[in-house]
C-alpha positions as CSV (number, residue, x, y, z in Angstrom):
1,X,3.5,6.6,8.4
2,X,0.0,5.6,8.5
3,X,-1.6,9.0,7.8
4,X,0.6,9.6,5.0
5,X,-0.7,6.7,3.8
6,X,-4.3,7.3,3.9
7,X,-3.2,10.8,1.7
8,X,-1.9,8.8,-0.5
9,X,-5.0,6.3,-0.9
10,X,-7.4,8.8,-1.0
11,X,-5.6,12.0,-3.0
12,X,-4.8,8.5,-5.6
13,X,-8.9,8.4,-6.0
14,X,-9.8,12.0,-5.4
15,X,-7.0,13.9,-7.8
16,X,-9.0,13.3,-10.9
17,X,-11.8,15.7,-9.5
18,X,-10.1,18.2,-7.5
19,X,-8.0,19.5,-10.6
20,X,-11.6,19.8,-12.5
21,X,-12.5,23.9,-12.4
22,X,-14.8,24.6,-10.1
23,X,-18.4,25.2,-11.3
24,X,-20.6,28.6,-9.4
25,X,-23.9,27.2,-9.4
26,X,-24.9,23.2,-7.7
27,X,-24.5,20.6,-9.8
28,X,-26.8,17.7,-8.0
29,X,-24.9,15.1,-10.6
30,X,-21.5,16.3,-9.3
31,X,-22.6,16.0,-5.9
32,X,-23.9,12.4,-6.1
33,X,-20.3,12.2,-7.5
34,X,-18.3,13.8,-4.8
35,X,-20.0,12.1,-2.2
36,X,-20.4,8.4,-3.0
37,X,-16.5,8.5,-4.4
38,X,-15.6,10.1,-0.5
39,X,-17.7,7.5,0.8
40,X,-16.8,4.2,-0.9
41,X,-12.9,5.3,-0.7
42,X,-13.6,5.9,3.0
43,X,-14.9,2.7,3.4
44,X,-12.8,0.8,0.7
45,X,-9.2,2.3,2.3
46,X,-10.5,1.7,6.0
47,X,-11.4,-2.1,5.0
48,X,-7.7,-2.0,3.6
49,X,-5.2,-0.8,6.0
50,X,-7.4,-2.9,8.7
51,X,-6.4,-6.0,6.8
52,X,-2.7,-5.2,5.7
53,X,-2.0,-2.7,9.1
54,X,-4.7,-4.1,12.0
55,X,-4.8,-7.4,11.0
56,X,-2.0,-9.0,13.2
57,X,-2.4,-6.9,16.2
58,X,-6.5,-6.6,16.5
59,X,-7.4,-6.7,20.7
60,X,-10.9,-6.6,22.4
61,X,-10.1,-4.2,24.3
62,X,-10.3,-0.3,23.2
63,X,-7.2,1.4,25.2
64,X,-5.4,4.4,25.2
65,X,-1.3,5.4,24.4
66,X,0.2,8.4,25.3
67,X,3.1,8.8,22.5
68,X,3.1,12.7,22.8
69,X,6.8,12.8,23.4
70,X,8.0,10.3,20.6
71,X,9.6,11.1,17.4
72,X,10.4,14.7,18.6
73,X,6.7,15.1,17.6
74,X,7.6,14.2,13.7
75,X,4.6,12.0,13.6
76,X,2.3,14.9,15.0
77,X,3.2,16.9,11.9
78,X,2.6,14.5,9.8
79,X,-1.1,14.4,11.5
80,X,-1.4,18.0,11.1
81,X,-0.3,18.2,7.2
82,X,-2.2,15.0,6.6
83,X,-5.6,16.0,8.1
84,X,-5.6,19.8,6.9
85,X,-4.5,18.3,2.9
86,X,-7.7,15.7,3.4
87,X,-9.7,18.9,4.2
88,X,-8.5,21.1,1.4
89,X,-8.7,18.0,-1.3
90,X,-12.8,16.9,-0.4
91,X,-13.8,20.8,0.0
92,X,-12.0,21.3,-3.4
93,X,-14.2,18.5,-4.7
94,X,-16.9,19.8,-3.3
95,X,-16.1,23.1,-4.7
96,X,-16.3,21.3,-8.0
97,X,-19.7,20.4,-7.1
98,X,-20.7,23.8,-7.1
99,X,-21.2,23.8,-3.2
100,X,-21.3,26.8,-1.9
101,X,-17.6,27.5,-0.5
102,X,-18.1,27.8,2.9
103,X,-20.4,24.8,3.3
104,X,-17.6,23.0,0.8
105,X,-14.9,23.9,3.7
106,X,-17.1,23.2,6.5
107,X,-17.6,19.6,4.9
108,X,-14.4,19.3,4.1
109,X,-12.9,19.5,7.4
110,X,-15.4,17.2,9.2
111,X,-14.6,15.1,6.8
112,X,-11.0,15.4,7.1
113,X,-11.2,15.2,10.6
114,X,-13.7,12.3,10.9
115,X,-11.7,9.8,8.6
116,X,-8.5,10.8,10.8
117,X,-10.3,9.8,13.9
118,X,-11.6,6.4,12.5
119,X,-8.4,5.2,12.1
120,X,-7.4,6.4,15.6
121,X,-10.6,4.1,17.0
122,X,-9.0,1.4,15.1
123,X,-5.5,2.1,16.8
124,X,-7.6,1.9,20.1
125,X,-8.2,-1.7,19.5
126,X,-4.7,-2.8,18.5
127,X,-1.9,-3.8,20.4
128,X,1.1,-2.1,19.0
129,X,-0.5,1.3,19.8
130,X,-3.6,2.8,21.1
131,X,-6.1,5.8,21.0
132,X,-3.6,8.5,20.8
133,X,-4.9,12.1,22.1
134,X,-1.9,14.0,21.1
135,X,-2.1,12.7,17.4
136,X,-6.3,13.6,17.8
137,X,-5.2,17.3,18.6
138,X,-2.7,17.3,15.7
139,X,-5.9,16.4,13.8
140,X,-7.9,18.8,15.2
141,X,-5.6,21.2,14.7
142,X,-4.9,20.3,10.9
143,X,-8.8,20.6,9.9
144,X,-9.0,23.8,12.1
145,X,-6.0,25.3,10.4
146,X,-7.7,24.8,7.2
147,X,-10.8,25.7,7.6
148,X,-9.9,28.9,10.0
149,X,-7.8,30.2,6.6
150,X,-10.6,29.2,4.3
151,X,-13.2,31.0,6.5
152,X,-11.3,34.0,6.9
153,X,-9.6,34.6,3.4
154,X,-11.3,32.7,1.2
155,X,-7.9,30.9,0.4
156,X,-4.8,29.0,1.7
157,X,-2.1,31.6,2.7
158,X,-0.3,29.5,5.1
159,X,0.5,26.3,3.0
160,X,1.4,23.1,4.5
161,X,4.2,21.0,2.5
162,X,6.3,18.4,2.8
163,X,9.8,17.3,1.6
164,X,12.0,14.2,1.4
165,X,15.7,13.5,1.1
166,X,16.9,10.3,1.7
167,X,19.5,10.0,4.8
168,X,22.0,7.1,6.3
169,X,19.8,6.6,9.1
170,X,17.9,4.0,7.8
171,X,20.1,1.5,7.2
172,X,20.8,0.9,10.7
173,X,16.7,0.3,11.6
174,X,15.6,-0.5,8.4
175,X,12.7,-2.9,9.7
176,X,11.3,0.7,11.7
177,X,12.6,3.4,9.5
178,X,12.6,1.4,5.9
179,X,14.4,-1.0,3.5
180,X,13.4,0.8,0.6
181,X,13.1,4.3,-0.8
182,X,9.1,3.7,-0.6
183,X,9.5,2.9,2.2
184,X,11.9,5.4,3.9
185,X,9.8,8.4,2.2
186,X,6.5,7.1,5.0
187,X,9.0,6.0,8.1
188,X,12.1,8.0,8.1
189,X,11.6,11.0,9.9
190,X,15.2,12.1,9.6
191,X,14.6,12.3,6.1
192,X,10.8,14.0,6.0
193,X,10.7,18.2,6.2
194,X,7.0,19.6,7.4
195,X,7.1,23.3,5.9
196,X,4.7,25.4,6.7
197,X,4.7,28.4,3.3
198,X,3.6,32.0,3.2
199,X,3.5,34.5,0.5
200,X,4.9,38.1,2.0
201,X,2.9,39.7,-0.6
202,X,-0.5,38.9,1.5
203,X,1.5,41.4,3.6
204,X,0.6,44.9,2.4
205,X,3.6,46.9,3.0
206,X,5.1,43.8,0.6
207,X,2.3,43.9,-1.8
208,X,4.8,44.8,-4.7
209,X,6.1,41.1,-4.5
210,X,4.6,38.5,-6.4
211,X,2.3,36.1,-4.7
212,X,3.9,33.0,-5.6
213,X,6.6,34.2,-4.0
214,X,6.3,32.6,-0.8
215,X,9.2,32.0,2.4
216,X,8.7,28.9,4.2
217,X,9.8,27.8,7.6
218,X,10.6,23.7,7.9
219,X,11.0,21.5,10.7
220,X,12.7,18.2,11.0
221,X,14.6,15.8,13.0
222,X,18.1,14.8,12.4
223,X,20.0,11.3,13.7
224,X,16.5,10.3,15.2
225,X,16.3,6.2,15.4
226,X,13.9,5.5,18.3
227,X,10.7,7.0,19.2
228,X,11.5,7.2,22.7
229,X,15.5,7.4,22.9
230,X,17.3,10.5,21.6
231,X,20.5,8.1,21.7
232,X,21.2,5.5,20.1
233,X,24.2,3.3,18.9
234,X,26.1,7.0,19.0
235,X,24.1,9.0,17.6
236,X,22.3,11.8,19.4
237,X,18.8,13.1,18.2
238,X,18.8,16.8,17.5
239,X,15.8,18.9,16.5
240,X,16.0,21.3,12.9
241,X,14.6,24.5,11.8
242,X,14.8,25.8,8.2
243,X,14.2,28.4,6.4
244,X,14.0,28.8,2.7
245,X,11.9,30.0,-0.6
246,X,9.1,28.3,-2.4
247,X,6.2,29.0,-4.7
248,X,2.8,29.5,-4.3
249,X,1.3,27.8,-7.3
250,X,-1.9,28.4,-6.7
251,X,-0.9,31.8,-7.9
252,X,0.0,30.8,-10.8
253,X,-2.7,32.2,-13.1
254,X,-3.0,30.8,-16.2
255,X,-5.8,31.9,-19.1
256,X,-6.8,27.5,-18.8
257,X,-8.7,27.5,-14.7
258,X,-8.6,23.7,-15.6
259,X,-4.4,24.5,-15.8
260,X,-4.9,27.1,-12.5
261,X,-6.4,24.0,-10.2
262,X,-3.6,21.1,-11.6
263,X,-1.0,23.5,-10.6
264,X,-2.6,24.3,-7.3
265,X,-2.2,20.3,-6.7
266,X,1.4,20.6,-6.6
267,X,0.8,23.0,-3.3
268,X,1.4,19.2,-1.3
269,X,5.2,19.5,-2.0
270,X,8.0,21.9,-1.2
271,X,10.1,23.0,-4.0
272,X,13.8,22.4,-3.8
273,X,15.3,26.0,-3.1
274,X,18.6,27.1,-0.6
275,X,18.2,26.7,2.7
276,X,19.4,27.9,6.0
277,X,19.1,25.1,8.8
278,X,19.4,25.9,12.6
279,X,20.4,22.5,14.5
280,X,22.4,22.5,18.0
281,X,22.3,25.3,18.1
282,X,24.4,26.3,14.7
283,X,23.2,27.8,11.7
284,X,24.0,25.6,8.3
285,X,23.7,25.8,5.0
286,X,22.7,24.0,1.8
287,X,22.5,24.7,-1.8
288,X,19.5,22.9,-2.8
289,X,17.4,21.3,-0.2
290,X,14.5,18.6,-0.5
């Protein structure tokens, strides 16, 4: 939940800039810009969630909590997406700066990657969790699958997203997995779908296909109540795969780039397309999928 959060806080703050066209030359002005907004909503949202997250549960002594297994690694993928969507949002502002793009990816990474791991020193010193090494490698691994892609093609073609449907599951932990449907969207992992999306067309023997065009490949959990129990009050936690459709949008070109870069923003979501789910071992199906 907490990571989502901090998306949230920050891409709130940020989204005004990143769907500004980019500009080819410096912009010393912009870059003032960029980096004092990154750096008071660093500190700002820090400050924040330590006083409505860390404030009941603060301890002097920095410790370590090995939740690798929990969640059927739900909460790892939300890592992951979280820290490679901060990357991509500050290098886009940067990128509006008129940074030069690889610097603007290098920079937006670190600092992707840095504001992920301050809020895992602050879990060190609480006592509901600890520093958590498997959620630092999902991190690492988010700002590395960014900038690895940025590097390479100048572009995202493997697209993180994410999806919510509200399920039953809730209700019977609603203090853990939600009471609300704000709620539920953050802590219900049964209803949350981590996608990662890819446009064949990059492919060249499918170069004929539009590149907005995109299959995507989601995974999930399904009757999952406790971290650390795959039963619970009958219900047994199963892992799901999906496959689907979805749309590239920052390959929608328009003749507006200030149009191109707001519809590259909606890149954080899947569409709602058909789906084919794999779970137990059985192949489903659904006719729209969120």
């Amino acid at each position: 939940m907490k990571p989502f959060i901090t998306l949230l806080i920050i891409g709130a703050n940020f989204f005004g800039l990143a769907q500004l066209q980019t500009h080819d030359t410096f912009v010393s002005k912009r870059f003032i810009l960029t980096s004092s907004a990154i750096g008071s909503t660093w500190t700002a949202s820090v400050f924040g969630l330590q006083n409505a997250w860390y404030k009941n549960s603060q301890s002097n002594n920095f410790h370590f909590f090995d939740d690798a297994s929990n969640w059927m690694q739900m909460d790892k993928a939300g890592h992951f997406y979280t820290t490679a969507k901060l990357s991509l949002l500050t290098s886009d502002c940067y990128k509006w700066a008129g940074v030069n793009p690889k610097k603007a990816a290098i920079a937006g990474s670190l600092i992707g990657l840095g504001y992920q791991t301050t809020l895992e020193i602050f879990d060190g010193y609480s006592t509901d969790w600890g520093f958590s090494w498997s959620d630092m490698t999902a991190n690492v691994l988010g700002a590395g699958f960014f900038l690895a892609q940025d590097l390479l093609w100048n572009e995202q073609r493997l697209i993180p997203k994410f999806s919510y449907h509200p399920t039953e599951y809730a209700a019977y932990r609603p203090s853990v997995l939600g009471s609300n449907f704000q709620e539920r969207l953050l802590k219900d992992y049964n209803g949350q779908t981590y996608w990662i999306s890819f446009s064949p067309a990059h492919i060249q023997r499918f170069q004929s296909l539009p590149k907005w065009l995109c299959v995507s490949f989601g995974y999930s959990v399904d009757q999952k109540l406790v971290g650390d129990q795959d039963n619970y009050l009958g219900f047994q936690a199963q892992r799901e795969w999906l496959f689907s459709l979805d749309v590239d949008f920052s390959q929608l070109k328009t003749k507006k780039k200030w149009v191109n870069t707001l519809l590259k923003q909606l890149n954080y979501i899947k569409i709602p397309f058909p789906t084919l789910s794999l779970k137990n071992g059985k192949i489903y199906g659904y006719g729209i999928y969120f």
